[in-house]
Each structure stands twice: as structure tokens, then as C-alpha cells.
N, C-alpha and C positions, 0 to 999 in steps of 0.2 A: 441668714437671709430671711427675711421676713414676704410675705406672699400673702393674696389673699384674692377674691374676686370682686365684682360690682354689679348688682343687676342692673338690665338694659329692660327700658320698657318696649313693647313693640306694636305695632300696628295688628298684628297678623295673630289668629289666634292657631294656626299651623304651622308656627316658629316659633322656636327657641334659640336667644341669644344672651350671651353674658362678657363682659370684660375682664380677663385675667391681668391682673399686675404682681409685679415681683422689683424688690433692689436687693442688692448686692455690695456692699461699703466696700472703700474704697482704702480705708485702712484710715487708722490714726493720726497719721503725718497729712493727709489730704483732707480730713472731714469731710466727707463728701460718702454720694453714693450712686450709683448707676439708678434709675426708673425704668423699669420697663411695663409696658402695655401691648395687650393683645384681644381684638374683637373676635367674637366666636360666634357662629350662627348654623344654625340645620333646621333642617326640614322634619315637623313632628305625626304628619298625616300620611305619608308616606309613600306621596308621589314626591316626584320633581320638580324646581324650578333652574331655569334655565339664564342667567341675565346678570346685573352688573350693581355691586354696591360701593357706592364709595360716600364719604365723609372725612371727619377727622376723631382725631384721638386729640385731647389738649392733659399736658402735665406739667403743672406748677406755672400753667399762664402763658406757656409755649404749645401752640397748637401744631400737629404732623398732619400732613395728610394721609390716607388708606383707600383703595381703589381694588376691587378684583370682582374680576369675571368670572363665571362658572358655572356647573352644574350641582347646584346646591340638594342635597337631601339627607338621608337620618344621621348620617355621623356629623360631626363638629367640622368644619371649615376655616381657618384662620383666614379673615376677611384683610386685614393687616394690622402692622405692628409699629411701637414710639417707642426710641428712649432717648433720655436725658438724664445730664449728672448733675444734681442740687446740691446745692453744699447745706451744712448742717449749722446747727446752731452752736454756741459755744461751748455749752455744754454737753453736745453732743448728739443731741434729742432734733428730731426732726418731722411733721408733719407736711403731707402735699397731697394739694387737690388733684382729683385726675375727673376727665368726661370724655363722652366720648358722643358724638351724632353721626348718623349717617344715614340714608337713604338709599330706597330704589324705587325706578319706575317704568312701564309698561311690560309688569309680571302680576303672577296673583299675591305676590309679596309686596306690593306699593307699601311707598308709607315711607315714613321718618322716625326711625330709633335712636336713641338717647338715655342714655342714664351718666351717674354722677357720685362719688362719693369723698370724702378725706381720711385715708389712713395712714398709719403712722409705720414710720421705719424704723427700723431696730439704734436703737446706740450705740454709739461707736462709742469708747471708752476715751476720757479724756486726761488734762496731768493731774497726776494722783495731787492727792492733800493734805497737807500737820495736819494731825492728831492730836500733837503735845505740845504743851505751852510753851513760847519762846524766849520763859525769864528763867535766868539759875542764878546758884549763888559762885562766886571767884573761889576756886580749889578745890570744889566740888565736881565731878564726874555729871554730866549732861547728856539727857537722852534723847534724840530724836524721833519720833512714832510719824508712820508714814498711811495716811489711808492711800493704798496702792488702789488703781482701777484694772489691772488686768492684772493677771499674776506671771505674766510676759515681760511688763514695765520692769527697768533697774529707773536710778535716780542717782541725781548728784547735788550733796545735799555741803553746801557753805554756813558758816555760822562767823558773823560778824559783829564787834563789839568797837561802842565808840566809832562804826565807821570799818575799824580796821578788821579784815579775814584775820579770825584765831582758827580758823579748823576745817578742814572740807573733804569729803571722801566720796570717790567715783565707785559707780555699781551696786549701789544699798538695796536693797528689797524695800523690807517693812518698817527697819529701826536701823537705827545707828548709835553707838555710846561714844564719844568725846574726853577724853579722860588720860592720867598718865604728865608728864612732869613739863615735857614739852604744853601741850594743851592748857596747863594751868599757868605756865610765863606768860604763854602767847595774851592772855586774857588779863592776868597784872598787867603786862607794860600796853595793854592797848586801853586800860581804866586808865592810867595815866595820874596814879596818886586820887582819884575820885573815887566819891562813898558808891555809886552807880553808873549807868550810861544804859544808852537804848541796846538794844541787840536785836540782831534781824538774820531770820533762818529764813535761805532759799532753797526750795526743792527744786531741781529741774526732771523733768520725766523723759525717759529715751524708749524707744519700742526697741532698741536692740542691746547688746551688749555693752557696757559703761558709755562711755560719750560717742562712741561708734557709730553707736544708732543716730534713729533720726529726733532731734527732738521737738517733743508736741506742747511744751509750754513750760511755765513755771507758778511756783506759788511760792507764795512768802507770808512768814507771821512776825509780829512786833517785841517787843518785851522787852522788862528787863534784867540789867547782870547787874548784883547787889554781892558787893566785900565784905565776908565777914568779920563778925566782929571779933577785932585780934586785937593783943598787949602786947608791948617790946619790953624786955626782959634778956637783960646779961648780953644786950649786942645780936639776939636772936628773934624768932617771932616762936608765940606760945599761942594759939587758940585759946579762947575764954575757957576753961574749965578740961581742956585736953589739948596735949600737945601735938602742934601743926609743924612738922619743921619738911619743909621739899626740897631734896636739894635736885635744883637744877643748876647746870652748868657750873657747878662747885658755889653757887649760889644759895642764901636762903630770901626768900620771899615774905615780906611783912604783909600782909592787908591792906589791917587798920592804916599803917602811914604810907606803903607804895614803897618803900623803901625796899634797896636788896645790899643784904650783908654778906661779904664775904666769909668763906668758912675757914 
């Protein structure tokens, strides 16, 4: 919760008044946050005044009105009170003007008070972001790095090549590894006998538990998936200077040609 006051100028040199404001977010899923305002005034000489102030409060270009009667002296008196819920920016950050005027007359407090200022509200935490580049090489184990913004966030993080989902896992924190025999077909047959293709990582961010939650956005990064360089040899696939042999599905998988031999 972010808080703070605003001075008020005043007519009177036997008063003292100020404007407290205070928000309170609304959480992640809503960007947004409550405003609130509150005029303050007392009496500094230490008699009494007796009589009526009112004006307005304005936040964010939304004016309230504020009215009250009383017997004003040395403690603080809440003259009246605003709020409104502003929504935030995109990423999260939020600035809002607040002022306040108001007035009284036939007391020894006449006059017209006013002050003004722009403070900022706390941020709300938005969907996390890659960290790690989104090109790897085909049969190779691929890491996902997540800049997380709360440590509340899980994620659910797709990895697509040529187009097609090779991999996706719900409730990731920070990172994720992609790896393993299945992972490596999914990424052959979606190259599709090609030296490359684009690849494109999606984070999505949830405030709650894997897709449960509610979610607050996504990010994605581009790149690409590049086949290494393999030889065919004896009906099999060899890795240039180390042997690559995967068996999936009683399968071996070539690279270089996209080909898959049986075992």
C-alpha cells in the first residue's frame, strides 16, 4: 500500500490543514487500484471555530464533493473523504493527480484552501518474461529461463517449431528443461526434413496455481531451431565426430536428411 500526504495552502494563519491519500491494488488479474483521499483541518491558536466547510477532492480528473459542519479545534477533523479505482498501466506502474479546494465563510476561518500534488502508486507486478534465447539446436535438451515478477507467479510455458507445439509444461517457476526422446521426435518431424525453422516460446503467467489461476498475460520470444550436422552411415544416423543414435519409438532419427530408420 503506498501512502503519503499533500500540503494544503491556507488562508488562516490559526489553521492547519493537509490531505492524506492512500491506494491499495487490486491485485494482478485487475491492474488497477483503489485511491483514496482525506482532508484534514484543526484549529492551531486554540480557540474554537464553529461553522461549515465544504469543496471538493478531485482524483485522476474525477472530482467528489466534501461538506461538514462542526466545531473545529486543536485535534485534526476529517472534513471529508474520495475514492476511485484507476487502472494501471501496462506494465504495471501507475501515476495520479489528486487536489483538493475548499472553502469557508462567515467564521474567523474564511477563505479558500487548495493544494495539489502527483504521486505515484505502488506496482503491481505484471507477466513475468524469457530471459533465454528462443533458438536451440534439434536433439539437443532446451532450457527455458523465466524472469518471474512475483514469486507467487507459476507459468505455462509452449515451445513451437515450424508452427507446430513440440513441448509445453504447466506450473513452471523460473526455468524449465525440454529434453528426453519424445521432445526430440516432436522437433524432427515438426522441421519436417528442413536445415531450420522459426521457433516461438510462450510464457503465459497465472497468480495461482498452474492454469487454475487467473491469467495476467503472456510473452513470447522468436528464434531459431537449427539440425545438426549429422551423416548416414550403415542405415543409422552418426553425429559428425560422436555418435547420436535416439531411439524413439523403436525408431532412429537422422538430422541431416529428416529421415527415420527403423531399428
Amino acid at each position: 500500500m503506498a501512502s503519503g500526504t499533500i500540503s494544503i495552502s491556507s488562508p488562516s494563519k490559526s489553521a492547519a490543514t493537509y490531505l492524506a491519500w492512500s491506494s491499495s491494488s487490486n491485485g494482478s488479474e485487475k491492474n488497477s487500484s483503489v485511491v483514496s483521499a482525506t482532508a484534514y483541518f484543526r484549529k492551531t491558536n486554540g480557540y474554537t471555530t464553529t461553522g461549515t466547510f465544504s469543496g471538493t477532492i478531485t482524483i485522476d480528473g474525477t472530482a467528489y464533493s466534501i461538506k461538514r459542519y462542526g466545531t473545529w479545534q486543536s485535534s485534526y477533523i476529517a472534513i471529508g473523504s474520495a475514492s476511485k479505482t484507476v487502472a494501471h498501466n501496462a506494465d504495471g506502474t501507475r501515476s495520479v493527480g489528486i487536489s483538493v479546494k475548499y472553502s469557508n465563510s462567515g467564521t474567523n476561518q474564511a477563505g479558500t484552501y487548495s493544494g495539489s500534488g502527483t504521486v505515484t502508486l505502488d506496482r503491481i507486478p505484471r507477466a513475468s518474461g524469457i530471459s533465454t534465447a528462443a533458438s536451440f539446436t534439434a536433439g539437443e535438451p532446451f532450457t527455458v529461463g523465466i524472469s518471474r515478477n512475483s514469486s507467487s507467479f507459476t507459468h505455462t510455458v509452449s515451445v513451437k517449431v515450424n508452427g507446430v507445439e513440440v513441448a509445453s509444461k504447466t506450473g513452471v517457476g523460473t526455468s524449465v528443461t525440454f529434453s528426453g526422446n519424445a521432445f526430440y521426435y516432436a522437433v524432427y518431424s515438426a522441421l519436417g526434413g528442413k536445415s531450420s525453422a522459426a521457433v516461438v516460446v510462450t510464457v503465459t503467467t497465472y497468480t495461482g496455481s498452474g492454469s487454475s489461476g487467473s491469467n495476467i498475460g503472456s510473452k513470447t520470444a522468436s528464434g531459431i531451431d537449427r539440425r545438426a550436422e549429422w551423416t548416414e552411415l550403415r542405415g543409422c544416423c552418426k553425429c559428425r565426430g560422436a555418435a547420436c543414435d535416439y531411439g524413439i519409438s523403436q525408431r532412429r532419427i537422422c538430422a541431416y536428411t529428416g529421415i527415420f530408420f527403423s531399428r
